[in-house]
N, C-alpha and C positions, 0 to 999 in steps of 0.2 A: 699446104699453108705453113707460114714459117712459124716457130715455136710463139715468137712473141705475138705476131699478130694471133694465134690462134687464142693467147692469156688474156688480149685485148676482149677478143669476141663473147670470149667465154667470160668475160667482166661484165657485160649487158645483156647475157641473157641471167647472169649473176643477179642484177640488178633489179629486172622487168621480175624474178622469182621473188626477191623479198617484198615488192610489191605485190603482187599476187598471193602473197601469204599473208600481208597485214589486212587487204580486201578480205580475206578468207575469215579469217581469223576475226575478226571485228564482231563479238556481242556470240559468240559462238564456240563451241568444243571443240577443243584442242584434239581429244583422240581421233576422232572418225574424219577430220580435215586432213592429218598425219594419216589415217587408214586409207583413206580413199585416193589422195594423190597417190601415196606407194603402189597400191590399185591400180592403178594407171598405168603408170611408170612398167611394172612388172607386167601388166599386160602386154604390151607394146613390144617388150623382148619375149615374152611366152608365142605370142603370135610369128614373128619373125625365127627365131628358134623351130617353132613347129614347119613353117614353110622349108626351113632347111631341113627338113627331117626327110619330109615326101620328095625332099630330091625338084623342086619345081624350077629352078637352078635360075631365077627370077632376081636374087639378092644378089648386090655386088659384093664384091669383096671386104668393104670396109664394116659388114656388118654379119659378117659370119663369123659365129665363135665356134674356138677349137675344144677337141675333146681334152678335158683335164682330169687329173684323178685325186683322190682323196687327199693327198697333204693341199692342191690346191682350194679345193672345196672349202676345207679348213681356213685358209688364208682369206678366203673370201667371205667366209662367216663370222670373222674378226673384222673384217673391215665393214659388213653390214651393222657388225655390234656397235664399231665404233662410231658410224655418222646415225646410225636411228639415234645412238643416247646424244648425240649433236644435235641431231634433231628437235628431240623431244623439249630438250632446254632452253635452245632458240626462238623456236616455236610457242612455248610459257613465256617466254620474256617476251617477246616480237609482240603478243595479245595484249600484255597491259602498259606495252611502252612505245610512245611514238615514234614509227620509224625514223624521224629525221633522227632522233636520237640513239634509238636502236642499231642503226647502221653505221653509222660513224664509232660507236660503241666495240662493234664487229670487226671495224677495220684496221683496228689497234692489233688482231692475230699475230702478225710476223714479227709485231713488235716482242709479245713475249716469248715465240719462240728463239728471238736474238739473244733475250736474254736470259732465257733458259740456260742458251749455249756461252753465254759470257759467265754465268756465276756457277755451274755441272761443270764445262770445260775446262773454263779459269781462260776464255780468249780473251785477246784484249781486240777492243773495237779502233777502227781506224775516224782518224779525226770528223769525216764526214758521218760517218755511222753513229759517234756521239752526239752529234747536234744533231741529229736524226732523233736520236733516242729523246734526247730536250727537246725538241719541237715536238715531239709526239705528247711527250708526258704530258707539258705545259698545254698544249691542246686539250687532252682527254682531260685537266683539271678545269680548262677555261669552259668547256662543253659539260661538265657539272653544274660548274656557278648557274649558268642557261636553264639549266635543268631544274634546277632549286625552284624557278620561276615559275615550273610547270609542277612542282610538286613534288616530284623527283629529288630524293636525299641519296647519291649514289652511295653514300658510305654505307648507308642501314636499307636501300631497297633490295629485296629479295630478285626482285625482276632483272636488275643489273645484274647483280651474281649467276643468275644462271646465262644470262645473254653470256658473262664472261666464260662460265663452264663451258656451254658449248661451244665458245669460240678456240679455247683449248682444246677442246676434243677436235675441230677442224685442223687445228694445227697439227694435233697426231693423226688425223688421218689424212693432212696433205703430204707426208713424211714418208706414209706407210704406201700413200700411192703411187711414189717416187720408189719405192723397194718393188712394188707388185709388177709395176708396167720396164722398171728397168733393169734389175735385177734377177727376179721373176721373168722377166719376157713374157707375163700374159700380154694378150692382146689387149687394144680398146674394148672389144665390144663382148671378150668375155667378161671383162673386169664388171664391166657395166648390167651385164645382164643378168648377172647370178647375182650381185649383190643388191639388185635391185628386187630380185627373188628373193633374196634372204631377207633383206629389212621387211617386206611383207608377211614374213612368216615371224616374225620377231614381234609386231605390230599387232597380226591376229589377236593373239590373248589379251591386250587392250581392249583392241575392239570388242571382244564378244565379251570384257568384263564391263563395256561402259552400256553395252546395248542389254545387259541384263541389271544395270542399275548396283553393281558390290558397292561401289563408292557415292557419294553426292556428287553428282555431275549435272554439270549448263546443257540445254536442248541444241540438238546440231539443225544445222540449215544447209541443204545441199548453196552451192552457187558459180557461179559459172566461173571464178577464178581459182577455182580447186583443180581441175583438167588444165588451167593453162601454169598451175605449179608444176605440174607434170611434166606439158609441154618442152619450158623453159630450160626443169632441172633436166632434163632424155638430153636435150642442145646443149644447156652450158657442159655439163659435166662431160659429153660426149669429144667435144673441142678441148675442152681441159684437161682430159685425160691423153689424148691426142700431143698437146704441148711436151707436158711429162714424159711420155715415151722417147719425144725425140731427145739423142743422147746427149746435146749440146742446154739442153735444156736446164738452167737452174732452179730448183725448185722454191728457194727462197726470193728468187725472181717471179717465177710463174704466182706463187704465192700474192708478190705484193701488188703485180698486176693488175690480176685476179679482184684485188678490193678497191680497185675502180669501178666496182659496182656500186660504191657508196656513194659515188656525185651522183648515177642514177635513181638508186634510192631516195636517197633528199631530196631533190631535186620534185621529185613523184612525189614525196609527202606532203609538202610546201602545197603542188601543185593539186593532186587532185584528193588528198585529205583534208587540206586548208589547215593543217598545223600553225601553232604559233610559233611565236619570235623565231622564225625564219631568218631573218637578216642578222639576228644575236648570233646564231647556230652556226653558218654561213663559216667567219673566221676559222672558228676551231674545226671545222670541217676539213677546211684548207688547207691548216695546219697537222692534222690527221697524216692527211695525203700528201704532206709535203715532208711532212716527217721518215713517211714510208720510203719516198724516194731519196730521200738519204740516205737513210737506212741500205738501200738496196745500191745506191752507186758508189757507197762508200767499200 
């Protein structure tokens, strides 16, 4: 599969995940939704792993990972630190903020990675990639005003800041995925499977601090779109991680892509949460996304 179509694919099952985690997430705890998809997830490669162990010679090749040793262990325990503290932030914000606004919120990533590298670097942006940057801004400010509407004061909500933190943290560790799978030469399915291991064991001590009550914590409710976060994140990231490997691949491409899971998302909030002023939202959405792809052609 060519790189981009693979950023494509990995944009809707992008998509189909933040939906599934605002279902999840809805009147319920953050930790044990976060434990138990990880849960999953790490099962999934635990099982497949162990069939390659007894040799049942059953698994194709795209899902057998190689023996690595301790510095990579390490790299992969970094990159589990980085997307669980992604997680965790996303995940707090995603529960008390309406996806349609949450995702478009998300999708503004690449943007500050650009301008990470425009004001750290000292680059200068080429004339498409400015009116990228203004369309984007002028969007993410027009999808406040909306937001005001719903109660939402992006300057003073706490829920925005952390959506923003972890969308940062995704930026460094779409960065750091680009160094593992090319640089590194890990494979897909090791990258995927030990740090799916590691963010589990990072998660643990949450979990057994929320199931023995040290903090004030909401009552969890298992439900059936907690497995199909799992599902989603096993497929997108499997594909996206896939894109990255190949060596023509740009990462601040795959990146922008990649946040074509935001017409999914809205799109799903609109439709099967019944969010409001949908049609307000709609614009700055567009502009979001149209921003990105200037950003990215420029």
């Amino acid at each position: 599969m060519h790189w981009i179509t693979a950023s494509l694919v990995s944009a809707g099952f992008a998509g189909v995940n933040e939906l599934s985690s605002k279902h999840a997430l809805q009147e319920n705890a953050v930790v044990p939704v976060l434990f138990h998809s990880m849960l999953y997830c790490a099962a999934a490669w635990i099982v497949l792993m162990a069939a390659q162990a007894v040799q049942l010679g059953l698994l194709p090749a795209s899902l057998v990972t190689d023996r690595i040793g301790m510095l990579q262990h390490l790299q992969l325990m970094l990159k589990a630190l980085i997307v669980a503290s992604a997680w965790a932030t996303t995940y707090f914000g995603l529960k008390h903020l309406p996806v349609s606004l949450a995702s478009p919120i998300r999708a503004t990533g690449p943007l500050w990675t650009f301008l990470g590298a425009v004001i750290v670097l000292v680059e200068r942006p080429t004339l498409l990639e400015t009116l990228g940057i203004i369309t984007t801004l002028g969007s993410f400010v027009g999808l406040s005003f909306v937001g005001r509407r719903e109660g939402v004061h992006f300057h003073r909500n706490k829920w925005v800041g952390y959506l923003l933190a972890g969308t940062l943290l995704n930026a460094i560790s779409a960065i750091y995925d680009k160094y593992l799978l090319g640089t590194a030469h890990l494979s897909v399915p090791t990258v995927q499977a030990w740090y799916s291991i590691y963010m589990l064991v990072f998660f643990a001590p949450l979990a057994i601090g929320w199931q023995r009550r040290w903090w004030p914590r909401n009552e969890f409710q298992w439900r059936w779109s907690i497995p199909l976060i799992a599902l989603s994140m096993l497929a997108g990231d499997y594909v996206y991680f896939a894109a990255l490997r190949d060596p023509a691949a740009l990462v601040s491409l795959v990146i922008s892509l990649r946040r074509g899971s935001t017409l999914v998302a809205f799109a799903g909030g609109i439709w099967l949460f019944r969010e409001p002023n949908g049609w307000q939202k709609l614009p700055a959405v567009i502009g979001i996304v149209a921003g990105m792809l200037l950003t990215m052609l420029g």
